[in-house]
C-alpha positions, 0 to 999 in steps of 0.5 A: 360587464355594465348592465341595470336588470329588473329581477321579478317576483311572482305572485304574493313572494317578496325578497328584501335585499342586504347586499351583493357581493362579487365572487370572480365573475358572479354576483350573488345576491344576500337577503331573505325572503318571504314565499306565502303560498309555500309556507316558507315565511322568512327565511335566508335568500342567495341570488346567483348572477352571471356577468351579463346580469342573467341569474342562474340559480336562487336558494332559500335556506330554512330552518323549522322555528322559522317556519312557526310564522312569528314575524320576530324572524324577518331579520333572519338574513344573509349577511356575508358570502366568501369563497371557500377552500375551492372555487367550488366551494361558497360558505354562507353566514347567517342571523337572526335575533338569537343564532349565528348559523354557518353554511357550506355550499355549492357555488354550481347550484347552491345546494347544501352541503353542510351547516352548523349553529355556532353562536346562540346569545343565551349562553352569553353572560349579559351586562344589562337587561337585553342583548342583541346581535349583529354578526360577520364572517371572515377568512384568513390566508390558510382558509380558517374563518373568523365570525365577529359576532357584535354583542349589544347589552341594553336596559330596557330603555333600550339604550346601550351600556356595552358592547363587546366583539366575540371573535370565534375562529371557525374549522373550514370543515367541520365548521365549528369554533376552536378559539374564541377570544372577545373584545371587551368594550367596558367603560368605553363607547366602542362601536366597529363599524367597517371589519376586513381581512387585509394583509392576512390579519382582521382589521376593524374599524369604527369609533371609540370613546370613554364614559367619564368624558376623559377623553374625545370620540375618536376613530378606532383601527383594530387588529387581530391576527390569525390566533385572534390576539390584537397587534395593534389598535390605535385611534384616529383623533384631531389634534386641533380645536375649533373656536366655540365648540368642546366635545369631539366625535370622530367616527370612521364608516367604511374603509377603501380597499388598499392601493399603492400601500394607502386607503381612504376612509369616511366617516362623520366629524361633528362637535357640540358647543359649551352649555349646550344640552346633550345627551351622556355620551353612552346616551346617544347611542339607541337601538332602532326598534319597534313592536309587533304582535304576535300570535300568543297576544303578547308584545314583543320588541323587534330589532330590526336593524341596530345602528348608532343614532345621532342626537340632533343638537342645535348647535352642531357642526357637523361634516363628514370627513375623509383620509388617506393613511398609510397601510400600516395604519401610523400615518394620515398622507392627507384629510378633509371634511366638508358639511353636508345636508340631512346628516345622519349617521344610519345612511350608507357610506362607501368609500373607493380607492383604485388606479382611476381615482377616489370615491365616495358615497352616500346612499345613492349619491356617487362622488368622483374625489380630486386626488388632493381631495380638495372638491369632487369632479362629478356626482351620479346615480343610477335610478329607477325610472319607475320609481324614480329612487336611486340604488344604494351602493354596495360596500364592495364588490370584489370580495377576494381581489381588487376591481374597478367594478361598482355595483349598487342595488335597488329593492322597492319598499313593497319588495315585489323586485330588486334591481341590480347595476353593474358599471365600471368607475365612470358610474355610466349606464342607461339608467344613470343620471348626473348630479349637479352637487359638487362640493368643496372639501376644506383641509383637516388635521388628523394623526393617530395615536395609540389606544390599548384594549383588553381581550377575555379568552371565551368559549361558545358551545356545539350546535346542530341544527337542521336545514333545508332547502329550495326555491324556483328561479324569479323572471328577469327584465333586462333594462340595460345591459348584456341581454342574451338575445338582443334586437338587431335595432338595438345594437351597431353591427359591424361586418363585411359590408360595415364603414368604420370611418368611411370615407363617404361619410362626413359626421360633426358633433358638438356641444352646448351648456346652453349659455350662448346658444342652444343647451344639447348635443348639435350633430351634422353630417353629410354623405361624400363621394359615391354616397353624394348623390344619395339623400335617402328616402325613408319608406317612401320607395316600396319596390325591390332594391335598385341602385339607391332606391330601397324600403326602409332608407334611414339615416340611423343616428345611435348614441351611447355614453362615453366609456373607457375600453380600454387596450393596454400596451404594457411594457413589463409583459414579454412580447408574442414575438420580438424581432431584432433584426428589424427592431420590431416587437408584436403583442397580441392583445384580445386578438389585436396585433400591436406592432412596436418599431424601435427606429433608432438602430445605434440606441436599440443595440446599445440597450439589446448589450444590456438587456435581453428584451425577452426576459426584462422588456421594461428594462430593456426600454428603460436602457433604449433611452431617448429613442423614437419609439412607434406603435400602430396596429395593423388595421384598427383606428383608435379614438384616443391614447395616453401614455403612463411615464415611470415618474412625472420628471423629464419630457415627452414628444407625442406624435399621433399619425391618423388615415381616413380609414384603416385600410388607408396608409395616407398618413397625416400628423394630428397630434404633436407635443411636448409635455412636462410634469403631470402632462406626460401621462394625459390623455389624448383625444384624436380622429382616426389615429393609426400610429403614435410614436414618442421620444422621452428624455429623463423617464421612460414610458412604462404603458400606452393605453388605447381606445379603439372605435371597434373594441368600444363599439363591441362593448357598447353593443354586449352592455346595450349602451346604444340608445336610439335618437331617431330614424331620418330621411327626406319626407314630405309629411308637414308635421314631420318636417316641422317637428325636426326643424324644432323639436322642442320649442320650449324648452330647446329653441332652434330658430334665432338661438342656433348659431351659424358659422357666420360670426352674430348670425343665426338659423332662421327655422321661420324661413323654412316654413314659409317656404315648405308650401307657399306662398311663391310664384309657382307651387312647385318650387315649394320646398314640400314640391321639391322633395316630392319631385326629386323623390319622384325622379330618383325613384324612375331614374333608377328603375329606367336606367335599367334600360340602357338606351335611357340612361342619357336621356334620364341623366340629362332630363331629371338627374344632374340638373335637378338634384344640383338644383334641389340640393342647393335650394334645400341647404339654403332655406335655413340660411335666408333671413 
């Protein structure tokens, strides 16, 4: 569910944040933490969070060197999470300078379960003066684990010479390595930057170069079965040359999820020009480091976070770049690269494929990709208010499936707090903002090629290693999203007294960019029938409820922004009921009934002598052909619907039939097309729509997604999306009254800039001011005096109208008359030049 939550530490604690991670419906939270006033100085931190964004258990995981307080052990972490042989069952790794540690635990709690050591740097043979390390964990289809260790030989420069890949397959029990085998990276630059399990075999991902210039910088894919020998590795290159330039470097940064056999990857595509000084390219590589002190009065080097530096040049183009190639990793469908501003390679780069569309990110910034990855449709990010900082996004969030869930995290320098978001691929909460950054992908070439490596069997030697520990829950503040004890303001309530859509309400809403009149979101409404002769008067009336008399008399105008909830019709699931005689079909969805009437009855027999509906409904609908096919649910509007067709070839026509109300079987046509092409599979947008009913001819329709007013309401009200504009009512208070006539002057001017339906004319707020309280003929046809005496007379008409020998005499003397007059004199001060 789509929350932003504040997670609070106590006292002098911290908590540094890596990633989140999610496991069926909960979140955990990787990093480490410091907790001075327990002695515990850094050590492995996991968060548990539920799908409301409530955390339900935080460990810390300890072990003795650490607790001697040398600062060296802040990069003691958890990097990677994965579900075990059982729900039940998580297994953690973590590192520091010198140690790959693996843990088992309970998913209920986090408690420890079991722990091994399985990886120490000083029983590897080093190819240069220093070794440092990086490490990740795995898991193949039969439940085996794999750890990649990354091994970093550097000079005492600090610049990298070699880096190799122990691959170490891991017992899920006993937790200890049986095969090692490990990816040699001599006389090469190669650098794996994104690794995944996918098809049953290890996949990695980076950039890969050779010393002697012998060939470019290009992109690298890996991979390496179940018995950790390489299958495949081959190198994404481009072929082509740009005029003036002479070295290539290509570099794949993450990778997408697969869908419908393809994935996306980004990475950096940058060249350097002829004579231009730079760097050897086994040069450019750099360790991020820096020196503390320690207690013994020594200095002593701290990595605090490898990464590949870039070396700034003068003369550099350099663009960012992302391609689709076929799962099977021989093939580039489409690429394009675009320049952008502050290159550099150390921020964080995320890359999204799934059935709403692509993705890419950088650090903060979230890009919505046009499919023919030509140029991004929007850009957001959820900030920070207090800081106003965007959150970083997480590399993914589904770890064991797919998911149209994103979520980003955001941890203050001073790491007093992190924040965590959750929000579906629209990227909408109360915390996130658009971005005015779209930019312009131009085409690029790309292809893939063959590139061997060479593998050396290894062996890594038995640990044990003692661990404990425990840790008491953080405070949660939840700033937008599933709260579990919501205020009744914040949220819209529907029960038996509601109006979905009443008929005695009449609401108008349109927008402005500001170009021909007001930026903003203008809303109207007026009350209808009964409800017509009631303008309400906010606290104005103090006594108990009578007829429209009433404390606390608002309009209460809410708004939330606009995401899909979305009623899947699908047509390859066998139905909750089929009825053949009358040609119907129900299918319960979250409680809701749709009902499917096949009205040709020559066309529903013809396709019923084919197929068995209850085996094969998609065939079924296929073989039904160009007949007329309705659906409408028995008591639910919807807002908009849209089709999903087998192919985009043939046509559609789409009728959509809307009621004033649900329970209202007036119907009338709001809707009626025909569509061709990518059109079929559109989405519509409509008012109160019951019934939808098409006829396709060349294709058939596989799918029929619906929003309901209902089902977005509900979700709007679990993820706190409603956001309060204002309370409204009559009023009498002159700065309230002029406060809404223009309630920012300045920046969103209303008088002479609000356009009237009359074509060239304008509202005129000035007109209403002078007639709020004078000057005029008689005081009491003032404006302020009109709404002081209507509310006067409303309020004692329907306290005397309790006594039936007056109700003539009120109606008479103060009602009819004086509100008809009342009414038509209020609407029309804004309208008088």
């Amino acid at each position: 569910m789509t929350y932003v939550n504040r997670y609070i530490e106590a006292g002098s604690n911290t908590t540094k944040i890596y990633k989140a991670v999610k496991i069926n419906e909960y979140t955990y939270v990787l990093g480490n933490t410091k907790r001075p006033d327990t002695g515990i100085f850094s050590v492995p931190y996991i968060a548990c969070i539920n799908e409301t964004g409530t955390m339900l258990w935080e460990r810390s995981y300890i072990y003795p060197t650490i607790t001697s307080g040398y600062s060296h052990w802040d990069v003691s972490h958890v990097e990677d999470l994965l579900v075990g042989e059982s729900p039940e069952i998580l297994y953690a790794l973590v590192y520091d300078l010198n140690s790959v540690i693996l843990l088992r635990i309970d998913a209920n709690e986090g408690a420890l379960q079991y722990f091994n050591k399985v990886y120490d740097r000083y029983d590897t043979p080093f190819y240069a003066q220093k070794l440092g390390i990086k490490a990740r964990l795995h898991k193949f289809d039969d439940n085996s684990m794999v750890v990649n260790v990354h091994e970093i030989h550097t000079d005492n420069s600090n610049q990298v010479v070699q880096i190799d890949y122990c691959l170490m397959k891991i017992h899920p029990y006993e937790i200890i390595s049986y095969n090692v085998n490990r990816i040699l990276g001599a006389g090469i630059e190669l650098n794996y930057r994104y690794e995944d399990v996918r098809n049953g075999m290890l996949h990695l991902f980076g950039g890969v170069g050779t010393s002697d210039n012998s060939m470019p910088d290009n992109g690298i894919i890996t991979v390496v079965d179940q018995d950790l020998n390489i299958v495949q590795s081959n190198v994404l290159t481009y072929p082509g040359q740009t005029p003036g330039y002479d070295r290539d470097y290509l570099d794949i940064y993450s990778v997408s999820r697969i869908n419908e056999e393809r994935y996306l990857v980004i990475g950096s595509y940058h060249r350097f020009r002829p004579q231009t000084f730079h760097l050897a390219p086994i040069r450019r590589w750099w360790l991020n480091l820096q020196f503390i002190e320690v207690p013994i009065f020594t200095k002593a080097p701290v990595l605090v976070d490898w990464v590949i530096a870039p070396v700034p040049m003068y003369e550099e183009f350099t663009h960012y770049f992302i391609a689709e190639i076929t799962e099977d990793n021989q093939n580039v469908n489409q690429a394009a690269h675009v320049e952008v501003k502050n290159f550099e390679q150390q921020g964080d780069h995320h890359v999204f494929l799934n059935d709403y569309g692509y993705y890419f990110s950088k650090d903060s910034f979230l890009y919505n990709l046009k499919s023919d990855l030509s140029g991004t449709q929007w850009t957001k990010e959820i900030f920070s208010t207090e800081e106003n900082r965007g959150f970083t996004l997480n590399e993914e969030i589904e770890k064991n499936k797919f998911s149209s869930w994103l979520s980003a995290y955001y941890n203050p320098w001073e790491h007093k707090a992190f924040y965590l978001a959750s929000a579906e691929t629209e990227y909408e909460t109360c915390k996130t903002r658009p971005l005015g950054e779209d930019l312009n992908l131009s085409p690029l070439e790309l292809k893939i090629e063959e590139f061997p490596l060479s593998m050396q069997r290894a062996d890594v030697g038995y640990y044990g290693l003692e661990v404990y520990e425990g840790l008491e829950n953080l405070g949660t503040e939840f700033l937008c999203g599933n709260d579990p004890d919501p205020n009744p303001e914040d949220i819209v309530l529907l029960d038996a007294k509601s109006r979905l859509q009443s008929a005695h309400l009449f609401l108008q809403s349109v927008g402005s960019h500001g170009t021909d009149s007001t930026e903003g979101i203008h809303v109207r409404w007026q009350f209808k029938h009964d409800l017509l002769q009631h303008l309400p008067k906010g606290n104005y009336y103090q006594g108990a409820p009578q007829g429209f008399n009433k404390p606390n008399d608002f309009v209460r105008l809410m708004r939330a922004p606009y995401q899909p909830v979305v009623t899947t019709l699908d047509f390859s699931v066998v139905p909750y009921t089929i009825n053949n005689t009358s040609r119907t079909w129900v299918y319960q969805l979250a409680g809701n009934n749709l009902v499917v009437t096949f009205t040709d009855a020559v066309l529903y027999a013809q396709a019923l002598g084919i197929v068995n509906p209850a085996v094969n409904p998609l065939a079924f609908v296929q073989n039904y052909g160009e007949g007329i096919i309705e659906v409408q649910h028995a008591s639910e509007l919807f807002f908009a619907v849209q089709p999903a067709a087998n192919t985009t070839a043939g046509n559609i026509r789409l009728e959509v039939l809307s009621s004033e109300a649900a329970n209202n079987y007036d119907f009338h046509t709001t809707l009626r097309k025909t569509l061709t092409g990518s059109a079929i599979n559109g989405k519509h947008f409509i008012d109160n729509g019951r019934k939808v009913r098409f006829s396709i001819q060349g294709n058939f329709v596989r799918q029929i997604f619906f929003e309901y007013y209902t089902s977005f309401i509900n979700t709007a009200n679990n993820s706190q999306w409603w956001q309060l504009v204002d309370n409204y009512s009559l009023t009498v208070d002159s700065n309230v009254a002029f406060h809404r006539l223009e309630p920012d002057p300045g920046g969103h001017p209303v008088h002479a800039k609000w356009p009237r339906y009359n074509e060239g004319q304008f509202v005129n707020t000035d007109n209403y001011r002078r007639k709020w309280h004078g000057p005029m003929g008689d005081v009491r046809n003032t404006i302020q005096n009109s709404v002081r005496r209507y509310m006067d007379c409303e309020i004692l008409m329907n306290t005397l109208l309790q006594d039936s020998k007056n109700i003539s005499t009120i109606k008479t003397l103060f009602y009819k008359s004086f509100f008809k007059y009342f009414y038509r004199k209020f609407i029309s001060n804004l309208n008088k030049k």
